[in-house]
N, C-alpha and C positions, 0 to 999 in steps of 0.2 A: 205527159202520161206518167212520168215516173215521180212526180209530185203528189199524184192522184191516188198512188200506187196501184195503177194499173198495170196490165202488162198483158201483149197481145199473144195470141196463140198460135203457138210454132207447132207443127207438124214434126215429128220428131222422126228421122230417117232410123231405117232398121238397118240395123250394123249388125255383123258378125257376133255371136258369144263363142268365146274360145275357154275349152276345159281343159283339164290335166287331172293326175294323179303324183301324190308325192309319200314314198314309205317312212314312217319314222317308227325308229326303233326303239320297243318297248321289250315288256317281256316276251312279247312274240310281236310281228310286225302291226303296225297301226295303218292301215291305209286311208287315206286324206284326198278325197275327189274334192275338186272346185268349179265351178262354172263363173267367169265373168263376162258382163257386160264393156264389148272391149269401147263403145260409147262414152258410157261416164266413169269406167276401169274400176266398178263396185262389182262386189263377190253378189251375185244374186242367187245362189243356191251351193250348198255344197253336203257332205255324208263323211262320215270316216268310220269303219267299219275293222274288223277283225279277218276279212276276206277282198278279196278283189273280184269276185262276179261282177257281169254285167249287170243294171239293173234294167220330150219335147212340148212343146209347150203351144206355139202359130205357127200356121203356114207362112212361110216367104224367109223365115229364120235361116241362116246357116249357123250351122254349130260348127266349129273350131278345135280339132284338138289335135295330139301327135298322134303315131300312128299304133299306141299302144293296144293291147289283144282286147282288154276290156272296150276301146272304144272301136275296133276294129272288127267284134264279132256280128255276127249274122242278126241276135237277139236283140242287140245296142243297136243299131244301123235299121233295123226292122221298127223297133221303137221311135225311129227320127222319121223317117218315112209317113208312118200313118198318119200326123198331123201334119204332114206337108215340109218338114225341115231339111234341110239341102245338108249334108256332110260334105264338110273342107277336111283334109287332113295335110300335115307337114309332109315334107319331105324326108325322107329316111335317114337319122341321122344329123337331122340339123337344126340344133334348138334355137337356133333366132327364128325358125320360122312359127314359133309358140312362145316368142321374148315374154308378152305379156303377161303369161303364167308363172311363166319360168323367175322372173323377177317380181311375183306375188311369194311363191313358194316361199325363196331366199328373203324376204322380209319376215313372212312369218316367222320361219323357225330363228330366224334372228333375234326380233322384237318381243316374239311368244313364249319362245323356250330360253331365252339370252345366252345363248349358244350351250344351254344346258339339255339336253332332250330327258324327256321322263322318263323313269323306270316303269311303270303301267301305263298300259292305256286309260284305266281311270283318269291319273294325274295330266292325264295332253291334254285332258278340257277342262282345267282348275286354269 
């Protein structure tokens, strides 16, 4: 098969997507939501914004995130609901139980900013 280059088709299990929010400081704060697919650990959606409001996708999803206000409120939680998606949240206080973000974040602003962070928020997405 793999001479042929065929390749037969795998059902692909639905795994958790786990979010976060990370602040970086500009001339006023810059907040930086993510959502990853903790399956193949690719970013498939993310916002960064001058505010943290609140703002799902299939049924049978869990979404993944700490137990921050934005993804804790009524509006966020009501929005996961209506298409069927199941909320997981950490436990209070204990960031391994959100590793996978949390060691998304610390690359970015590693890699992104090389431990320099921008003066505007213009400059975070250069």
């Amino acid at each position: 098969m793999k001479e042929a280059g065929l390749r037969p088709n795998q059902k692909r299990r639905s795994l958790p997507k786990t979010t976060d929010i990370t602040y970086v400081p500009t001339e006023g704060w810059l907040y930086l939501a993510a959502e990853m697919d903790l399956f193949s650990r690719r970013i498939v959606g993310w916002q960064a914004c001058d505010h943290m409001e609140s703002g799902g996708r299939l049924r049978g999803l869990i979404h993944h995130s700490d137990q921050g206000s934005q993804f804790a409120s009524h509006g966020f939680t009501g929005k996961l609901a209506g298409p069927g998606i199941s909320p997981s949240m950490s436990r209070r206080g204990n960031c391994y139980d959100n590793a996978a973000m949390e060691s998304f974040w610390a690359t970015l602003k590693a890699e992104c900013f090389h431990r320099q962070l921008p003066a505007t928020r213009g400059g975070a997405g250069r």
